[in-house]
N, C-alpha and C positions, 0 to 999 in steps of 0.2 A: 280546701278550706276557703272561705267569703271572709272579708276581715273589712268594715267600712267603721265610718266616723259617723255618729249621730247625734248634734248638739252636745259635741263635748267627750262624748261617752263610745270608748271603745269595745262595738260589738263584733265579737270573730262567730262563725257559726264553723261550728267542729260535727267530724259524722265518727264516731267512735261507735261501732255496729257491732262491737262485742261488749263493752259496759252497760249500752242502752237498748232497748228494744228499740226495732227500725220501725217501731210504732211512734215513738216518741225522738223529738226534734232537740237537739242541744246547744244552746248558744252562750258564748262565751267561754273562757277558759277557768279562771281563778277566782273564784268570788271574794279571795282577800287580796289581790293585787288589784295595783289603784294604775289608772293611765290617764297622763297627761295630753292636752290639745294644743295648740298653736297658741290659746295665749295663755297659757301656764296651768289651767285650770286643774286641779284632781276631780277624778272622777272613780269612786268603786263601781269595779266588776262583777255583774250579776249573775248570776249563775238561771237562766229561768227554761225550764221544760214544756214544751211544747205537742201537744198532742193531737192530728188530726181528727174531726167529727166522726168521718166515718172511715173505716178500715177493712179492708181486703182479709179473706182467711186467714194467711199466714200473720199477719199484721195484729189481726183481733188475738189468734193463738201464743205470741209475742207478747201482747197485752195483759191475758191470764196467766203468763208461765207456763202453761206446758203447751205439746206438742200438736203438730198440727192432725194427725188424725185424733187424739181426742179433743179437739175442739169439731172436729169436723162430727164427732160422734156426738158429742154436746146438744149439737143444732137439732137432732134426733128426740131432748127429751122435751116435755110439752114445759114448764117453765123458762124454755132458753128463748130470748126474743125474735121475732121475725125478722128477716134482713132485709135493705131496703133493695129494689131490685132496678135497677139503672136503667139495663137493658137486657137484651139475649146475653151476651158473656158476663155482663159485670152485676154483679150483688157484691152489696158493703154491709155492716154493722156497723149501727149506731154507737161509739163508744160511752156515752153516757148509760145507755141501756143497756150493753155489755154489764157495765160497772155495778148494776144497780139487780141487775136478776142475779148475778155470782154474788152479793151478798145476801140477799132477801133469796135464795134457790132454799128449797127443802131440803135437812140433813138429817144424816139417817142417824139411828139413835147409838149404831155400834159402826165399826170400823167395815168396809164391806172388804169380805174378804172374793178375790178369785176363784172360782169354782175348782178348777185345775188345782189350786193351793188346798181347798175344802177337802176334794177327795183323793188328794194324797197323804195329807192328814188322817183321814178315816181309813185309807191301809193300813198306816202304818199304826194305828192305834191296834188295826183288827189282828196284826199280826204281832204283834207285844204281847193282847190275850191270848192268842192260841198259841205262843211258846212257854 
């Protein structure tokens, strides 16, 4: 934990990697606890999040809630956006453009079901009729 004074204003930066995704940065503790300075002043506590530009896989899959091979599979279909490519090892994703094709993506008009889930369903129908 970083814990400094800035005109007045007591900012601690906390890494709490199970409440927040380690996509997003958390600074401060209390947003209703007030902290005093050297010359008496109060000051409220902000609570403000923080979110890198661009994000590493695991990072952008952190971002959307789930898991990193479906995000990994995500990058597969043609509205997911291109990543930005750094170098030979590092590709990022833009979080803004992340944000913005996961709401604007096409949805499908019904729940998609798992194939495996589809045709164990159609056994179990076929063999209901033929008892």
């Amino acid at each position: 934990m970083q814990q400094s004074t800035t005109s007045g204003h007591d900012v601690r930066q906390t890494a709490n990697t199970q409440a927040v995704p380690s996509a997003t940065r958390v600074f401060s503790t209390s947003p209703s606890a007030t902290a005093t300075d050297s010359g008496g002043t109060k000051a409220k506590r902000v609570a403000v999040l923080i979110t890198p530009a661009l994000l590493t896989d695991r990072e952008g899959a952190a971002l959307l809630n789930i898991g990193l091979r479906g995000f990994l599979a995500l990058q597969n279909e043609a509205w997911f956006p291109a990543p930005v490519i750094l170098s030979a090892r590092a590709k990022r994703h833009v979080t803004s453009e992340l944000l913005a094709a996961v709401v604007n993506r096409p949805r499908p008009k019904r729940a998609i079901e798992p194939s495996q889930l589809a045709a164990g369903k159609a056994s179990a129908k076929r063999s209901q009729v033929a008892a």
